[in-house]
N, C-alpha and C positions, 0 to 999 in steps of 0.2 A: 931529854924528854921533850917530845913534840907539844907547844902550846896551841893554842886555837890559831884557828886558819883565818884568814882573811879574800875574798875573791872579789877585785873589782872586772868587770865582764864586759866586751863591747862587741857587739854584734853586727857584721853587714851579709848583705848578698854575696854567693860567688859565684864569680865568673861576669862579675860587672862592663869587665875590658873587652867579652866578647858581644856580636850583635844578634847570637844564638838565644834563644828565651832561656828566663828561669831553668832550672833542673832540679828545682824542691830542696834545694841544700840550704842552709844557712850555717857563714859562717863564725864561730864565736871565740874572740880573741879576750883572754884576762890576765890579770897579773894575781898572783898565789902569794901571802907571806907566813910567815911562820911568828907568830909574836912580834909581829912588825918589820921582823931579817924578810929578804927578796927569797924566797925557795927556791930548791937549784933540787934535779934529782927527777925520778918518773915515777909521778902519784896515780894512783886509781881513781878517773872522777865518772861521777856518776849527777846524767843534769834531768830532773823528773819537772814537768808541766802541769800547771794545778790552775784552776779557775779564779780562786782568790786568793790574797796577802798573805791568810791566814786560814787552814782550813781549808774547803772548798773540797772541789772533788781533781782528784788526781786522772790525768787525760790519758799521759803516756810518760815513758822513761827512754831516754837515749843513753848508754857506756860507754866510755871511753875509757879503759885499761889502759894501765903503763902511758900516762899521757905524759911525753917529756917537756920540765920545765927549766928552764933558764933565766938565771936573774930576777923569779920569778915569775916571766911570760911564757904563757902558754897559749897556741893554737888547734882548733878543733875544728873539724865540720858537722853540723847536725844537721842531719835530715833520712839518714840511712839506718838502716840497725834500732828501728823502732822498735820499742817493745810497747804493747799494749799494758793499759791499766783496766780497773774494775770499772770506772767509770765511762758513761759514755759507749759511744757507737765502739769499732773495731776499727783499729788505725793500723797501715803499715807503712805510710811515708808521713813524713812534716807536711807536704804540702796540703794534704787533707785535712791535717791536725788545723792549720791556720786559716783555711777555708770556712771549714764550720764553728771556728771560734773567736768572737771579736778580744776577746779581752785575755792574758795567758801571761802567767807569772812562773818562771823558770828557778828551782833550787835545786842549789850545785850540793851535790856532796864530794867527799875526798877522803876517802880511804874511809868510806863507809861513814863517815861524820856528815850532819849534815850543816853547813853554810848558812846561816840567815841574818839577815833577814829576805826574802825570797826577791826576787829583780823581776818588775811589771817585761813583756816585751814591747817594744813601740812600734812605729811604723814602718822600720824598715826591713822589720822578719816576714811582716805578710805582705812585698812587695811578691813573693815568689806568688804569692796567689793570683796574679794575674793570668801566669801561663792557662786559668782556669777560668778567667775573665769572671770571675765571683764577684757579685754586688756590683758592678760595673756601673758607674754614674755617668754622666753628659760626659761625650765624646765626640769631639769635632773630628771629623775623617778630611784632611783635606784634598782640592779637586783632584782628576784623575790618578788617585795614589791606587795602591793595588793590596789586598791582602791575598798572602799565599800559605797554602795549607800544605804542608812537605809531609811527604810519610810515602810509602811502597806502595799503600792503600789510604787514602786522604780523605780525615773524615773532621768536619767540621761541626760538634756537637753544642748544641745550645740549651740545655737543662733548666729545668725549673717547674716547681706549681703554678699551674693557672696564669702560665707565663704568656706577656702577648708579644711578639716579635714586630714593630713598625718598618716599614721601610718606604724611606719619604715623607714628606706632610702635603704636597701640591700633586692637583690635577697633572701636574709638568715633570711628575718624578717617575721614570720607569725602572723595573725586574726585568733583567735581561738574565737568559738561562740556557748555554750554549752546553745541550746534550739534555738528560731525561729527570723528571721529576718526581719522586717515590712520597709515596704515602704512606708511612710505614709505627704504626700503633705502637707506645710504649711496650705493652706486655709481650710483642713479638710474636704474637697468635693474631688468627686473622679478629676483626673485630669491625666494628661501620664506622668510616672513615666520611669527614663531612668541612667541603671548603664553602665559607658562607660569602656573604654579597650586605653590604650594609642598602637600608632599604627603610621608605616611615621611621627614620630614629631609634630605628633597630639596625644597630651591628649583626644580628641571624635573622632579619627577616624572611630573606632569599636564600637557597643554596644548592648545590649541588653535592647530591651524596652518594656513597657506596654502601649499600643494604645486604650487611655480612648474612641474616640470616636467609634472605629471600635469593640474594647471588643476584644484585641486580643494580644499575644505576638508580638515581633517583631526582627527578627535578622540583623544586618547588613552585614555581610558576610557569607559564607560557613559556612556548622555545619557536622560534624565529630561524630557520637555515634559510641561508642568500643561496646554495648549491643544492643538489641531489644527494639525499642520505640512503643508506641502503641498510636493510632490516635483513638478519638471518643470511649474511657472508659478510664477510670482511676485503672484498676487492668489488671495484666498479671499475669497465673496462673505460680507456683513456677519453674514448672518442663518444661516451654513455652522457646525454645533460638529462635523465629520467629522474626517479627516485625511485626503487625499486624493496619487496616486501620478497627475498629467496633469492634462489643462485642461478634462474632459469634465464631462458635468451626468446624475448619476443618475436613473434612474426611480423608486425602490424606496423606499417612505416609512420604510423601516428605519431609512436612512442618515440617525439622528438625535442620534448620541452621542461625544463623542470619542474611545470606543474604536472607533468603527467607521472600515474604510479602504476607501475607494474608489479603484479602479484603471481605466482610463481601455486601458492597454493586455495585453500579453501577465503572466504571472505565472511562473517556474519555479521549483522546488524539487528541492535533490538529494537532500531524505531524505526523513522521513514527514509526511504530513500530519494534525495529529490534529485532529477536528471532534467540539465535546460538546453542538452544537446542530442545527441543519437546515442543506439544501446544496439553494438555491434555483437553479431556469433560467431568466432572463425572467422576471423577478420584475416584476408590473402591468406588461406588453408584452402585445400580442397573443397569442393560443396558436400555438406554431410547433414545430420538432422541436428537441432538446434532444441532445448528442451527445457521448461519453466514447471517447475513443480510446485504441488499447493499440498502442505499436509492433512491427510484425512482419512478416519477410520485406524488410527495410531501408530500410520506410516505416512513417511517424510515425503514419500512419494502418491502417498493415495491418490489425486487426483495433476493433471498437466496442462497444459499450454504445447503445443509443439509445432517445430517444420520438419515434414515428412520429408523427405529429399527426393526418394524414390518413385515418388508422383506427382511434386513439386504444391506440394498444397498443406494449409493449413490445418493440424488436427487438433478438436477438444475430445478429453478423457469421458467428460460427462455430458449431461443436458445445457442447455446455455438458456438464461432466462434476458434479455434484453430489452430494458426499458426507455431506449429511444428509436431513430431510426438507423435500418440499415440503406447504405447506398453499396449497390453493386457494379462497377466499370470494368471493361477489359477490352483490350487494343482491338481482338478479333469484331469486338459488337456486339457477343453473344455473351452470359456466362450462364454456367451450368451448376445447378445443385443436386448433388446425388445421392441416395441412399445405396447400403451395402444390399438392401434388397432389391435393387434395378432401379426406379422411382428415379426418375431426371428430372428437374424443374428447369425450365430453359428462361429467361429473358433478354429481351432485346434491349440493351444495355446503352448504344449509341439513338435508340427513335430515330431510326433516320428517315422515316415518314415515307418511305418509297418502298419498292420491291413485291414479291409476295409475299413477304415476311416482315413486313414493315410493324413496331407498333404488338409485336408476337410475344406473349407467354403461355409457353407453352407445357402440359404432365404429360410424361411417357411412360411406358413402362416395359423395361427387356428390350429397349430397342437403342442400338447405335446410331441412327439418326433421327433425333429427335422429331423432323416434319413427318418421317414415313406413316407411322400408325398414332399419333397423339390422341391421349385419352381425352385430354381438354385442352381446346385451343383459346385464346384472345387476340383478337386481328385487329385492328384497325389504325386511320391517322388520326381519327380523331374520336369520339367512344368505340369503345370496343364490339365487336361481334363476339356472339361467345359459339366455339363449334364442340360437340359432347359427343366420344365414340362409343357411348354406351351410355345407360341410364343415371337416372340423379337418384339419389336416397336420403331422404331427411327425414326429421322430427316435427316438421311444420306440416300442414294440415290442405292447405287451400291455394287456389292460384287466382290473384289479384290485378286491378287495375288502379290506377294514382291517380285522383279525382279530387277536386275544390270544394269544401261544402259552399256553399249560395253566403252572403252576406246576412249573419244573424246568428247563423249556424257554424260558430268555429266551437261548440261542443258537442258535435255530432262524436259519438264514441263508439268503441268495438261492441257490435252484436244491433246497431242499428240497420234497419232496414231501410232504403234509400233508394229514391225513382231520378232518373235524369231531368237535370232543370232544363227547360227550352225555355229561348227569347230573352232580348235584352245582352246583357254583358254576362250570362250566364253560360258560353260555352268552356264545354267540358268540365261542368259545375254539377256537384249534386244536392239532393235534399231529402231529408224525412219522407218517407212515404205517409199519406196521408187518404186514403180512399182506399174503398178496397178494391181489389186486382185492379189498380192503377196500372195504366196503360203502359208507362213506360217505366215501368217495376225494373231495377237494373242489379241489385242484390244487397249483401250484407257488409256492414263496415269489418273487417279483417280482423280478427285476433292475434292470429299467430299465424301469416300467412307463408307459406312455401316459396314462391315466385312472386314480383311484385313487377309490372309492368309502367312506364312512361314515370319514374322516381328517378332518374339516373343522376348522369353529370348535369345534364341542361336545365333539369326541376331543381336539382339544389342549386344552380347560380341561378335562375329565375324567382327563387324566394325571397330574393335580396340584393337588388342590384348593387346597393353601395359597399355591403358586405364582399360580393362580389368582386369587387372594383379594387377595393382596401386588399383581396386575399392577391390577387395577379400582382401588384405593387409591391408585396413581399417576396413572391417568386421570383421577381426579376432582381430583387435588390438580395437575394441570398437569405433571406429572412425564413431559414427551417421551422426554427418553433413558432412563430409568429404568421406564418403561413397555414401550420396544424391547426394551432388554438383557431383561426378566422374559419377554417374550414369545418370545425365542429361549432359553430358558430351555426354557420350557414346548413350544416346538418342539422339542429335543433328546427333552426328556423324553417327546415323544408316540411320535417315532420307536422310542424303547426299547419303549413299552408295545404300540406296535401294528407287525403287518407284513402290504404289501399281497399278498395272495393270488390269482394270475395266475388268472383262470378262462377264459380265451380271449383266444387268439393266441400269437405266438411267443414261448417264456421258454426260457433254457438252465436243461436241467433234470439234475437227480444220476441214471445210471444205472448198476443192476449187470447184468452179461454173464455172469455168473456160470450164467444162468438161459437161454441161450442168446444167440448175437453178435445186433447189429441190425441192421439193413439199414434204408434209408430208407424209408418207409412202411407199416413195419410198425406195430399198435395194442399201444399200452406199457398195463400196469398198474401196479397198487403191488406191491413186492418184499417178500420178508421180510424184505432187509436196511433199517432203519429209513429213512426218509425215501429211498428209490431206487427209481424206476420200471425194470422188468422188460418184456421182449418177452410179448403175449398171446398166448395157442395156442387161448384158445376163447371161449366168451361168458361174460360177466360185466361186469364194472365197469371202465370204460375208461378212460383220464388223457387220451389222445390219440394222434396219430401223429406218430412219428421220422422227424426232416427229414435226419436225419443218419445214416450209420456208424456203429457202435461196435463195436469187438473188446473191449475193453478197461474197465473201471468208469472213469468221469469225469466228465463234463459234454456234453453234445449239445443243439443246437436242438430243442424239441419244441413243436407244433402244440396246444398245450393246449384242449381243451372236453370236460372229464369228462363221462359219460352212458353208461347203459349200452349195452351191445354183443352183438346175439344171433348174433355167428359167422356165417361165409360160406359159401356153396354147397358148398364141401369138406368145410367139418365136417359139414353135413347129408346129405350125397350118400349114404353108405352107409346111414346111416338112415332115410331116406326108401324106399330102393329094399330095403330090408330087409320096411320094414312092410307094403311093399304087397304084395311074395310072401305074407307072413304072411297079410294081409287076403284074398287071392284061392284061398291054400290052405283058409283056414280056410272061405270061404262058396262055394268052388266045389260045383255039384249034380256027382252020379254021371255024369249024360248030358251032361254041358259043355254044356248048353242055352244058345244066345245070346238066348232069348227069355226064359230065366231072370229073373223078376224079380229076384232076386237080385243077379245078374251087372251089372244098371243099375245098381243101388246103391251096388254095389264099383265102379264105375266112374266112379260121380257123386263118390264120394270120392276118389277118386286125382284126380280133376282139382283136389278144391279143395286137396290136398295140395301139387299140384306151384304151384297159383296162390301159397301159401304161401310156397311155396321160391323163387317170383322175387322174391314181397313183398323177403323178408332181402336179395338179393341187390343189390336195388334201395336197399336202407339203407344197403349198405357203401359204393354207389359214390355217394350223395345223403349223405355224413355229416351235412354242413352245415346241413340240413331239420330241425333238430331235434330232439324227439323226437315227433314225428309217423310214425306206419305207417302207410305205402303201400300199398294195395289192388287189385286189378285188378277189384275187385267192387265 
């Protein structure tokens, strides 16, 4: 009868003798007795792995049927022929079993009995776990030694949670990596892959990542290239130092620098664009039109900028409002502004101060050369002549002269009435009228005059000599705005020193009623009251005729062309027919003789008398003739 068993166990690695790694086997050598006799014979043993002494959870089971014993001793290999237990993961080699378990107590059985008390394993069953480099502590790799990864397909796996891998601890330690670098996501689906940059005391401050769901690199801070990077191809030809945006091939020998960028398609920009060089079109292309578009009216192209090529000139889409100056040059000396309706504006671009065209701006209209038929010409070296092929049309009223009021009088104002100052430092000075039909009565201060004569260039620099002096000193020194502002300067200043003096046509002029009401086409003089024209009652010195009414002193339209006035058929009627009684009494003979020489005489007279008296009456109703007298002789 078989008594209780006995197993003393002693366990090593196999395959120690060779320099081949581990193979997950462990080998287990024991002796067997029977009631303390050595057993001889082939038992059933069966060796199961549990967590504790006692108890615990049971890992896995290894069998070894018919195992032959001798003298007691017996040898095994475990690591193959795993069978799995209830507990725990799912195991089919030893070497897993020892990897995920630090601590493993082994009971043998033997013909289905089981052995105890159970045998802890120690440390030389889980040497085989290294093949798996599991828990791996401080390992000194000494210098130039080499690890080699053998297999058909060689794959060097290093597993773990939240595992960090170092390699080196100095500035002075490099990764060398001879062939290609995979980034490849535990789950084996794609997923954002991300190598970081320690940075501020952050190990992911910085990084570099792959943005699975967008399909796109991604940088965390600033990127610095020393070469040319190319956007949208993946080749740059060899002899290319550009940076290029497409796959396309430049014309432009510019593109020779790695700051320069070549773009192949569209460009937009949501803010400004600042350029501190040139802004080429068709740069070495054929010449062609060139075109800047402004969006408007809810097209991209509503309104443009462009070069016409076809006629070599600049076009805008729209009106152009410009609020400084234009300068216009061209090599010929001339340039030309044209409308599509014939309208030429020609200027003399170089003033070359000579020629017949010296000094020339010139309107045309329908004609090919602009000097042939000009509507309006400006000629001169120095103020202009103005020549006009045909009539002026304005909104202005009266045709003026440019006169000084006298010293006292710099508020003479429009609609005064004003006689020429004689004597003293008063030439070309005017003043208030002040008498009536004052002699040298010369008209009305200008309201809104049409033509204004002797205001030109030379009266605005004679307002002001130092103004004057100050504006030439910015001309020469390049000084545009500084030039403009001094010359409206000197424009203000001219307007104070001079006022245009209406000498014909319509001006609203100051009258007093005082002197009698006025009725429309009555002849006005000058009034005693200063600067007010008066109704005439006889001959004298005339301002013009009243287009207007007045009961009242104020203002009225008046027909201005001063000149004297010798009185109408009424005022002479009594005197005429007065002188002639006189004449006929004084030379009539005693006998009324009509054969009276006498009596021809006085009769040759009264005819040229009366011829006289249609003369006048002929002047009132002909004002506009001048000052020409009318004759019937």
């Amino acid at each position: 009868m078989m008594r209780a068993f006995a197993v003393a166990g002693l366990v090593s690695l196999a395959g120690l003798a060779v320099a081949a790694p581990p193979l997950g086997i462990v080998t287990y050598q024991g002796r067997l007795t029977n009631g303390g006799v050595a057993a001889n014979g082939a038992f059933n043993l069966n060796f199961r792995l549990f967590t504790a002494l006692v108890g615990g959870t049971e890992i896995c089971s290894i069998s070894r049927p018919g195992t032959a014993v001798s003298n007691g001793v017996f040898t095994v290999d475990l690591g193959t022929a795993v069978i799995d237990a209830a507990g725990g993961p799912v195991y089919t080699n030893l070497g897993d079993v020892l990897k995920d378990n630090e601590i493993l107590y082994v009971q043998t059985e033997v013909n289905g009995t089981a052995v105890l008390p159970r045998t802890r394993l120690n440390s030389a069953p889980f040497a085989i776990n290294a093949d798996r480099a599991n828990s791996l502590g401080n390992t000194t790799v000494i210098d130039e030694s080499t690890w080699i990864v053998t297999g058909s397909t060689s794959e060097l796996t290093i597993a773990g949670s939240n595992l960090q891998l170092q390699l080196g601890d100095s500035a002075a330690d490099d990764v060398l990596l001879q062939g290609a670098l995979f980034m490849r996501p535990n789950s084996g689906g794609d997923a954002d892959q991300t190598i970081y940059f320690f940075n501020n005391g952050s190990n992911t401050s910085e990084w570099i990542g792959w943005d699975d769901s967008d399909d796109r690199f991604e940088v965390s801070d600033a990127t610095a290239f020393g070469s040319p990077i190319a956007v949208g191809t993946l080749s740059i030809g060899a002899s290319e130092s550009f940076s290029r945006f497409g796959s396309g091939t430049p014309t432009s020998s510019g593109m020779n620098n790695v700051g320069d960028v070549y773009i192949t398609d569209d460009l937009e920009c949501n803010s400004t664009i600042l350029v501190q060089g040139n802004m080429m079109f068709h740069s070495q292309e054929a010449d062609q039109d060139g075109v800047i578009y402004f969006r408007e009216d809810g097209s991209d192209t509503g309104e443009n900028f462009r070069w016409d090529d076809s006629v070599d000139r600049f076009v805008f889409s729209d009106g152009i409002h410009i609020q400084g100056n234009i300068t216009v040059e061209d090599p010929d000396g001339f340039s030309d502004i044209q409308s599509t309706g014939g309208i030429t504006i020609r200027i003399d671009t170089d003033n070359n101060e000579s020629g017949p065209n010296a000094g020339v701006f010139a309107l045309n209209a329908n004609a090919a050369e602009i000097f042939g038929t000009p509507l309006m010409r400006m000629q001169s070296t120095n103020e202009a002549n103005l020549e006009l092929d045909a009539g002026v049309t304005t909104n202005a009223f009266d045709f003026a002269e440019a006169f000084r009021p006298i010293e006292g009088q710099m508020d003479l104002e429009a609609g005064d009435v004003v006689a020429l100052a004689i004597g003293g430092p008063n030439s070309e000075h005017v003043e208030r009228s002040t008498r009536p039909g004052q002699a040298m009565l010369l008209g009305v201060v200008s309201t809104k005059p049409a033509f204004v004569c002797g205001m030109g260039i030379s009266a605005v620099q004679d307002s002001d000599s130092e103004l004057s002096r100050l504006q030439e000193e910015m001309y020469y020194a390049g000084d545009q705005w500084g030039f403009n502002a001094v010359g409206n300067m000197l424009q203000s200043r001219a307007k104070q020193e001079w006022r245009p003096i209406a000498m014909l046509g319509r001006v609203p002029c100051k009258v007093d009623t005082g002197y009698g009401v006025i009725r429309a086409g009555d002849r006005l003089t000058s009034s005693p009251t200063p600067g007010h024209a008066m109704r005439q009652n006889g001959p004298g010195m005339s301002l013009g005729i009243a287009m207007e009414d007045a009961n009242e002193p104020g203002k009225i339209l008046v027909l201005v062309r001063p000149m004297w006035y010798g009185g109408s058929s009424e005022d002479f009627g009594n005197l005429a027919e007065n002188r002639i009684e006189i004449l006929n009494a004084s030379h009539a003979s005693p006998a009324q003789s009509a054969d009276s020489l006498r009596v021809k005489e006085l009769e040759a007279e009264t005819r040229d008398l009366k011829a006289r008296l249609a003369d006048l009456e002929r002047l009132v109703s002909s004002h506009m003739q001048g000052d020409r007298v009318l004759t019937a002789r």
